[in-house]
C-alpha positions in Angstrom: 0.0 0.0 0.0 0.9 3.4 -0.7 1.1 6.2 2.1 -0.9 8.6 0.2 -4.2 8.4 2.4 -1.9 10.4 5.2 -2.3 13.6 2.8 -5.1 15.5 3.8 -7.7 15.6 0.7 -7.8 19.6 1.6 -4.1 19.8 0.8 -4.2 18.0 -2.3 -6.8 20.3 -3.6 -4.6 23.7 -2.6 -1.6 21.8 -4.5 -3.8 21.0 -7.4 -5.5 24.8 -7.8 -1.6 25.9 -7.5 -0.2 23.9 -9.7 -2.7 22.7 -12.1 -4.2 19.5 -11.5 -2.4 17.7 -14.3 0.7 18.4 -12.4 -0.2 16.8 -9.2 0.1 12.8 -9.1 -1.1 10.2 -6.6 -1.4 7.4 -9.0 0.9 4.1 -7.7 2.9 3.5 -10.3 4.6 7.4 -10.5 4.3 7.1 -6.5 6.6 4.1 -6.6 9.0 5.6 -9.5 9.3 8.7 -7.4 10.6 6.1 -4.2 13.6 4.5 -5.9 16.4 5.7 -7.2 19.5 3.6 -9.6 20.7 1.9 -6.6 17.2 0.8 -4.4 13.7 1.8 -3.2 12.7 3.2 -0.5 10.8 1.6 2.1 8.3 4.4 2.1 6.4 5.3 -0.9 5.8 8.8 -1.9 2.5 10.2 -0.5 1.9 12.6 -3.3 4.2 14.0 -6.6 3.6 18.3 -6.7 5.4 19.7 -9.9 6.0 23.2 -9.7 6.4 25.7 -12.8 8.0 29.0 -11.3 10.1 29.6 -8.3 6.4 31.3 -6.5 4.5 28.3 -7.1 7.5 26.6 -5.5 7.7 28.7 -2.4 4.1 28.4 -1.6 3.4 24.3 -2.1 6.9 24.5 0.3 5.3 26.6 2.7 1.8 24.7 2.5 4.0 21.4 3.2 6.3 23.2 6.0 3.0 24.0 8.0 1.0 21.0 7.6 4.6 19.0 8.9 5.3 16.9 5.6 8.5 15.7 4.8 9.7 17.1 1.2 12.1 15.1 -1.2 12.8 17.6 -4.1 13.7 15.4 -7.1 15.4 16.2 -10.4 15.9 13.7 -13.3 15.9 11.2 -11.1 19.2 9.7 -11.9 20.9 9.9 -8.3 21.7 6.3 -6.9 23.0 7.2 -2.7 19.1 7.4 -1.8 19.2 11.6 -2.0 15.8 12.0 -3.1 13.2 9.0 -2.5 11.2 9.2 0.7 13.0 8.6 4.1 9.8 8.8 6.4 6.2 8.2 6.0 3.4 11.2 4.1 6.6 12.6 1.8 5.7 15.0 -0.7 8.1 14.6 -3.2 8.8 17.4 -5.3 9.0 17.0 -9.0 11.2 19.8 -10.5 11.4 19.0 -14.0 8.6 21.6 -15.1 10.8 24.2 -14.1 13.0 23.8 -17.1 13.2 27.1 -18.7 16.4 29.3 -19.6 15.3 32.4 -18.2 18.1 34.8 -19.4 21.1 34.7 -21.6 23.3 38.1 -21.1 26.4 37.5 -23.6 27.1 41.3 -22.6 27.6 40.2 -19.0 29.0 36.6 -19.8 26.0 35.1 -17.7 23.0 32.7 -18.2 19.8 32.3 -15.6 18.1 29.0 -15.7 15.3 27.2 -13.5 17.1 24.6 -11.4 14.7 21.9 -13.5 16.7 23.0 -16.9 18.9 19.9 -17.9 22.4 20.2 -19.2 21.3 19.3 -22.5 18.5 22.3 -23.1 21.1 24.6 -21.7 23.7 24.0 -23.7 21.5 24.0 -26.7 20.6 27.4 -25.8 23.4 28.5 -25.8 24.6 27.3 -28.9 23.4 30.3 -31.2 25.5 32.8 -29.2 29.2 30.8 -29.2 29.2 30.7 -25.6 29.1 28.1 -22.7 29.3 27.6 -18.8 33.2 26.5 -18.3 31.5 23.6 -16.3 29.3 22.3 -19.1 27.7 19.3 -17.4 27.9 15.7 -16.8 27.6 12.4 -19.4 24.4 12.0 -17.9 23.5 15.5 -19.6 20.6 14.8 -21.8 18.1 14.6 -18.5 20.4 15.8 -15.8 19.3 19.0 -14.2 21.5 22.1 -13.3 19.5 22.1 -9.7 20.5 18.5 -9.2 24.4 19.0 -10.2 24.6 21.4 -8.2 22.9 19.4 -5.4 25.1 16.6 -5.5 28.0 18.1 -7.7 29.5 16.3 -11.0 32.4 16.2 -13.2 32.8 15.5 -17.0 32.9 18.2 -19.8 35.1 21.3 -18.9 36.2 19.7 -15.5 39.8 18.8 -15.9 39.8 22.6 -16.4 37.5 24.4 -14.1 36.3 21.4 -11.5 32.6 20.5 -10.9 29.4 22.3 -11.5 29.6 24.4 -8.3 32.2 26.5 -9.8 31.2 27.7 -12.6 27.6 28.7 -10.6 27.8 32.6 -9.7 23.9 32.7 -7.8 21.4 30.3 -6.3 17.8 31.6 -5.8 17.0 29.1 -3.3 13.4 28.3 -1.2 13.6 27.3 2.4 11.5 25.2 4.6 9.1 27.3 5.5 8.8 29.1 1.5 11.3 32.1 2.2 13.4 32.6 -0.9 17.1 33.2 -0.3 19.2 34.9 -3.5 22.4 35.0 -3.4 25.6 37.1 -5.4 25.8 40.6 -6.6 22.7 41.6 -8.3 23.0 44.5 -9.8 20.6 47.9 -9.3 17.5 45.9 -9.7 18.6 43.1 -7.1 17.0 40.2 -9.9 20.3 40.5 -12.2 22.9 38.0 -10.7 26.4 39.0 -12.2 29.1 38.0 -10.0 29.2 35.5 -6.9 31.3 37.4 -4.4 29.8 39.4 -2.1 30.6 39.1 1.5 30.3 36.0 3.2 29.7 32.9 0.3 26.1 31.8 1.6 25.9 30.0 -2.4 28.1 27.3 -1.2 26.5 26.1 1.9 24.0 24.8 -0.6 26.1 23.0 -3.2 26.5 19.2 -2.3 23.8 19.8 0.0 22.0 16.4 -1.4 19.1 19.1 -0.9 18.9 19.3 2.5 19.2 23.0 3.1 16.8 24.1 0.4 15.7 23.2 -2.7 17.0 25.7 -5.9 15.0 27.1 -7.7 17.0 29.4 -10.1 20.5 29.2 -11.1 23.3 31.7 -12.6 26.2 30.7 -14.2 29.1 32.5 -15.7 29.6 31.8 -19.6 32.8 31.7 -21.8 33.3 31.7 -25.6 33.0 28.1 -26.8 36.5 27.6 -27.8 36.9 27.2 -31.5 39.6 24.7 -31.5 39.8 20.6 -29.8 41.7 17.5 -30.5 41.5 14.2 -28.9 43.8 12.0 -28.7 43.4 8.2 -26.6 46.6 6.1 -25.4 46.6 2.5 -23.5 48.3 1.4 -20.0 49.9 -1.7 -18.9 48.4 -0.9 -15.6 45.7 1.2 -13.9 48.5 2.7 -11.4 50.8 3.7 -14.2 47.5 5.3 -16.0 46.8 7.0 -12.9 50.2 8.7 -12.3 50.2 9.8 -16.3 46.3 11.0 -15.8 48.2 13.3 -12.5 50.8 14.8 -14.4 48.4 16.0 -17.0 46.4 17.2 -14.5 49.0 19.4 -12.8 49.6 21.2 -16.1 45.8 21.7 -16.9 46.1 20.1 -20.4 42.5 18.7 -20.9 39.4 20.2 -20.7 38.6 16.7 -19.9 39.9 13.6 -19.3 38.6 10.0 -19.1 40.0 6.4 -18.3 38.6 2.7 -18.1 39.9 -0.5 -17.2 39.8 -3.6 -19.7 36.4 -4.6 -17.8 34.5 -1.4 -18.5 35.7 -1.1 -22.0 34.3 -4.3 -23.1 31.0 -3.4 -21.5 31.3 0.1 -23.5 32.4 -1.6 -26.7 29.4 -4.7 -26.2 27.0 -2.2 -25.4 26.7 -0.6 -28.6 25.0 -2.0 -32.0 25.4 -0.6 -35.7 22.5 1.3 -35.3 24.2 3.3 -32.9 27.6 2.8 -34.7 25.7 5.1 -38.4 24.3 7.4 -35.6 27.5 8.2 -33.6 29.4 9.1 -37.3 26.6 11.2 -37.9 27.2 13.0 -35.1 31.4 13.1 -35.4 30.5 14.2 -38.8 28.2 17.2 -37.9 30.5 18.3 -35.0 33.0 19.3 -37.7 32.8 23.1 -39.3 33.2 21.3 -42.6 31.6 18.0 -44.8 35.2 17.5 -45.7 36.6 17.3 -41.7 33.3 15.6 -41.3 33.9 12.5 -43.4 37.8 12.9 -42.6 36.9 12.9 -38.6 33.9 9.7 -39.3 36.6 7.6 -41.3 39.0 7.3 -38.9 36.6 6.8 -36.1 35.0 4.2 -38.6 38.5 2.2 -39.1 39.6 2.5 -35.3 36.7 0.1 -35.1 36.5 -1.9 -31.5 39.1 -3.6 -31.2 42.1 -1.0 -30.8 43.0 -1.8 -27.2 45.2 -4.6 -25.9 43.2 -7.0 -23.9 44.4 -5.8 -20.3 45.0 -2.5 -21.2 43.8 0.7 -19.4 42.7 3.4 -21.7 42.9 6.9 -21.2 40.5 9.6 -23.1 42.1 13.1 -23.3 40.5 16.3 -24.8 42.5 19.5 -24.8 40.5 22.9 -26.2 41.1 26.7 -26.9 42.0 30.1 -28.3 44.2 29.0 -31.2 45.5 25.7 -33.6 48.7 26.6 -32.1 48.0 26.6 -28.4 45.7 23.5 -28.7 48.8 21.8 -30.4 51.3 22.6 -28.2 48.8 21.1 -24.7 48.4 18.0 -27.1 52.2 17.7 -27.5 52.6 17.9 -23.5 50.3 15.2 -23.3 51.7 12.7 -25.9 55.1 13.6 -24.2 53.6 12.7 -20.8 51.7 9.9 -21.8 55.1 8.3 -23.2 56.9 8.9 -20.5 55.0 6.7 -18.2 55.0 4.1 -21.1 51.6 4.6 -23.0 51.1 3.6 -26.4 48.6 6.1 -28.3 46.0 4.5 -30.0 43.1 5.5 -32.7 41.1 8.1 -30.8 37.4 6.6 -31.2 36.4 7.5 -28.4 37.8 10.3 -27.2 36.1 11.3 -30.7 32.8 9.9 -29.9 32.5 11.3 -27.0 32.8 14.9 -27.3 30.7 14.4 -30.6 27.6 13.2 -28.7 28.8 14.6 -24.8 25.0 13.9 -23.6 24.4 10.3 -24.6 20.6 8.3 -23.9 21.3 7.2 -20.4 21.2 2.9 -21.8 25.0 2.6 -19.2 22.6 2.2 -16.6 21.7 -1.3 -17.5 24.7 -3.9 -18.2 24.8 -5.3 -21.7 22.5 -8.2 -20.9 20.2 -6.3 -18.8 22.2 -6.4 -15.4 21.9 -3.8 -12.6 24.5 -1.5 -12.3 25.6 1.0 -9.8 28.7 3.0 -9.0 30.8 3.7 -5.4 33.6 6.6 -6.3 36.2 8.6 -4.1 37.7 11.9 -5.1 41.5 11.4 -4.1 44.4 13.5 -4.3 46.8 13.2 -6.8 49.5 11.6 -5.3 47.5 9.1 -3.2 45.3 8.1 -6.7 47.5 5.3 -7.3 47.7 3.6 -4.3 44.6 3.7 -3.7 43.5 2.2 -7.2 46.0 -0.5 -5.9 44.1 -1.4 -2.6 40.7 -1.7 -4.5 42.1 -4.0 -7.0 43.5 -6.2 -5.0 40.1 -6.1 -2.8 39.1 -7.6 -6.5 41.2 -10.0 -6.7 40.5 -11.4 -3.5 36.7 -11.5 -4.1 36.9 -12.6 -7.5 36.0 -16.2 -6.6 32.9 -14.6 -5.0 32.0 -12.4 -7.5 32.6 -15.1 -10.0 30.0 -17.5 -8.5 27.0 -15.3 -8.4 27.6 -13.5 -11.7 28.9 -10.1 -10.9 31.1 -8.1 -12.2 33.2 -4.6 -12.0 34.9 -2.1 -13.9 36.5 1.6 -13.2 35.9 5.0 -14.8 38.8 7.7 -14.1 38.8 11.3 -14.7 40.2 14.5 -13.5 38.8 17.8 -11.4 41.1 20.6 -12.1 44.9 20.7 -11.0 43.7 19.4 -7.4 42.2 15.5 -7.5 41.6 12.4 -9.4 38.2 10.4 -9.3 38.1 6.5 -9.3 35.2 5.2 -9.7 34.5 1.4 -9.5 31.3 0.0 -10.8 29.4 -3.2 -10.5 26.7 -5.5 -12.5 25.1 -8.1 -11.2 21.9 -10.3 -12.5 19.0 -8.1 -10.8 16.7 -7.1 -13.0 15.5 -3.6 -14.5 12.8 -1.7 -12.2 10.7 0.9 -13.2 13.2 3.8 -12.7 15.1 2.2 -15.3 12.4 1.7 -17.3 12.1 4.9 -17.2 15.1 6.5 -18.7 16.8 3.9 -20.9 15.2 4.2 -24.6 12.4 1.9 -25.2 14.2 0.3 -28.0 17.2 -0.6 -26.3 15.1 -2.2 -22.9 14.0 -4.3 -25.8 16.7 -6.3 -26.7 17.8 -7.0 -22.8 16.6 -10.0 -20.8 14.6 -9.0 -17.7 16.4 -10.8 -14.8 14.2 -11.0 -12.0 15.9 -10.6 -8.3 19.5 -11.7 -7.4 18.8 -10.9 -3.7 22.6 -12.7 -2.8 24.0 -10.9 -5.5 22.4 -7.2 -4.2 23.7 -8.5 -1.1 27.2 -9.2 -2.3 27.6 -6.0 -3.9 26.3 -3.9 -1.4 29.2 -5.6 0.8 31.9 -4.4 -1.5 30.7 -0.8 -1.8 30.5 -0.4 2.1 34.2 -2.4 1.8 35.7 0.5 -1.2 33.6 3.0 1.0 36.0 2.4 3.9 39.3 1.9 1.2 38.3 5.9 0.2 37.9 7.2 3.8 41.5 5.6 5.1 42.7 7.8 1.9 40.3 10.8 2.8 39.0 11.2 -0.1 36.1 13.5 -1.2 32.5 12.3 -2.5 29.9 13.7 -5.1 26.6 12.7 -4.5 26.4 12.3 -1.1 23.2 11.5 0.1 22.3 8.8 2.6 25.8 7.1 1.3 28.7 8.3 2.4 29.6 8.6 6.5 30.1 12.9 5.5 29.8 14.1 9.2 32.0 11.0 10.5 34.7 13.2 8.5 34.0 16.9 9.8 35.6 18.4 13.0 33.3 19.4 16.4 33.5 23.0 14.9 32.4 22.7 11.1 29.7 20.5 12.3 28.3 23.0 15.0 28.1 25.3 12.2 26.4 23.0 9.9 23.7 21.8 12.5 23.0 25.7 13.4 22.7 26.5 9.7 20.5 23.6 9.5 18.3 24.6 12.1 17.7 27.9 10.4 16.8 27.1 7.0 14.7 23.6 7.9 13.7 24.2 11.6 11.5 21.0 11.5 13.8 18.6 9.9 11.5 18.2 6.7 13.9 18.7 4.0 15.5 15.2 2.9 15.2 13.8 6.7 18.5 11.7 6.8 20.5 13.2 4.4 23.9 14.3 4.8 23.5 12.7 8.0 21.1 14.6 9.6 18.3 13.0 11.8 16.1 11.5 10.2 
């Protein structure tokens, strides 16, 4: 049964004259998508779904919430997998902020762009297309559905990170709506107070609420600063004998910011990558390589080679590494792509065709398919943020916690792999991910496109297998805190306070008891009560 009944009928009718009654859902089946998230459902079900259109409508079904004592789960594309969003305690309302999706201003004048907190990565880069600009931050893999308000939430890397770090800073405001509906605007904003241009002014309030798992607030709007698109990338790809060696080479290029971004996988994961994809998809990624060239000439050029890497470019046992270096001028892009071919030979790499490096900076915001294995298998991700030196090491600990569960993993058909990549000049991310036989679930179902869920099996449950794998993340969970590492996506996940001194966390809690006096935001996350 769902929890719904504990709404009052009274308050469902003030959300539904607010909000339009098309955008309020009690129906079981979006109650129960709105409960899981990649990694598991809740044990409480959503009470009610309120989707919001402006940051006013937002404040009030808040407020309405706040005085009626409802627990509120704000929720963005959905994608998260450390529990951040699905309900935590009985009669949540969860709130569904993909309705507010708009780009609400584009100032190229003042090198700026205001966007609902709903707005995914995707829309806003499109927008921004027309006028040669982008955020330096310009958003995750998961791009195509991931929302601004939710990077910022739970902070991500990918394009534009090996040269200006996560999402977080490349954000200049945050209109944000507390607990009880107040709205909290943050920056320099200029002689009307509504036109956000720089982030400095006084103390920083805007980063209390990034990685906040939405806990102190929910965003509603969101400034970023914009640069010229640069008019001039290469890629270039190269191959490890081992993951260490891959790392220390990945560290070097970091501490010169060469690449705009950088990417690496272990033999497991590039197999998965490489059996993942059909020849449907093959014709469509040329398309795209061909299109992302400023001439049919480059185009086919660019497509061929991609075409005549093929698959099978990487020894079997190889680590491969993924480089993209971008900027002003031919010349200056040339000479960070000959400090990386010099760096990636010193620590012994072999270059190889670029595919996909190629591939992926011609379609950066892919249909989100990774989330299933090749077959149809769960999948789910544990990552630390380490420093540079310690990256290698550390890779070493977790492989050899591989190697010693192998026989394990082995027998009840799971299986791991690694993604890499960099965050400025400052840390390294390694981030191991598993399959196992569970089957899809609706939040799956959900995302991946309908023809692909086609061709993969339905599994059913692999209860020892969920069991198994949740072992070994709480295990690499425990291998990243001896290193100290940093996490994204926080959530219910990661032990955060177990890490902060007596002082940062009386300042938290007081903060805390400011913005969400009752407790109602996220209950749990962060580490909060619950």
């Amino acid at each position: 049964m769902t929890e719904l009944s504990l709404c009052s009928p009274d308050l469902r009718a003030r959300f539904a004259q607010l909000v339009g009654s098309d955008n309020l859902r009690d129906d079981e089946a979006s109650l129960r998508l709105f409960s899981e998230d990649i990694w598991s459902a809740s044990d409480h079900v959503a009470a009610l779904i309120v989707a919001p259109e402006t940051t006013e409508q937002l404040a009030t079904v808040v407020a309405l919430a706040h005085a009626e004592g409802l627990p509120i789960a704000p929720r963005g594309a959905g994608m998260g997998y450390t529990s951040s969003y699905v309900p935590a305690a009985p009669n949540t309302v969860s709130i569904d902020t993909t309705r507010m999706n708009k780009v609400l201003a584009i100032s190229p004048d003042d090198m700026t762009v205001t966007v609902q907190a709903g707005c995914s990565w995707l829309d806003l880069n499109e927008a921004l297309k027309p006028h040669g600009l982008r955020t330096p931050f310009w958003g995750p893999m998961s791009g195509i559905a991931s929302t601004i308000g939710g990077g910022l939430s739970q902070l991500n890397a990918m394009f534009g990170s090996g040269h200006y770090g996560t999402s977080s800073e490349s954000m200049i405001a945050m209109t944000m709506v507390l607990a009880d509906g107040r709205v909290l605007r943050t920056g320099a904003r200029g002689p009307d107070g509504d036109t956000p241009f720089y982030r400095h002014y006084g103390p920083d309030l805007a980063a209390l609420f990034c990685g906040d798992s939405g806990t102190l607030g929910i965003k509603a709007e969101v400034t970023m600063r914009l640069i010229r698109t640069p008019e001039y990338e290469d890629c270039a790809s190269f191959s490890f004998d081992s993951g260490e060696v891959m790392l220390s080479a990945l560290a070097e290029i970091a501490r010169g910011s060469l690449a705009a971004e950088a990417c690496g996988f272990d033999p497991g994961l590039a197999r998965v990558r490489m059996k993942r994809m059909s020849m449907t998809q093959d014709v469509k990624t040329l398309g795209k390589v061909i299109a992302k060239e400023k001439n049919l000439g480059k185009g086919l050029l660019a497509a061929a080679k991609v075409a005549l890497g093929g698959r099978d470019f990487i020894d079997e046992g190889d680590y491969s590494m993924h480089i993209t270096c971008e900027g002003r001028s031919k010349a200056g892009v040339a000479d960070d792509m000959a400090a990386v071919r010099a760096i990636a030979a010193k620590f012994g790499g072999k270059e190889t065709p670029n595919t996909i490096a190629k591939v992926i900076r011609a379609m950066p915001f892919p249909p989100p398919n990774s989330m299933l294995g090749p077959e149809g298998e769960s999948w789910a991700p544990v990552h630390g943020h380490v420093s540079l030196s310690n990256a290698p090491k550390m890779l070493s600990r977790i492989e050899d916690y591989f190697r010693e569960m192998e026989p394990r993993f082995e027998a009840l058909g799971i299986f791991t792999g690694f993604l890499f990549t960099s965050l400025s000049t400052n840390a390294l991310t390694i981030e191991p991910v598993f399959f196992w036989p569970e089957g899809y679930r609706p939040v799956h179902a959900s995302m991946v496109e309908p023809s692909h869920l086609a061709r993969l099996k339905q599994l059913g449950p692999a209860p020892e297998a969920t069991a198994l794998v949740t072992e070994a993340r709480e295990h690499i969970k425990a291998i990243c805190k001896e290193f100290g590492t940093a996490h994204f996506q926080i959530g219910r996940a990661y032990d955060w306070r177990g890490s902060r001194d007596e002082a940062f966390l009386d300042v938290v809690d007081a903060v805390k008891k400011v913005v969400d006096p009752k407790g109602l935001f996220n209950p749990g996350g962060l580490g909060f009560p619950q």
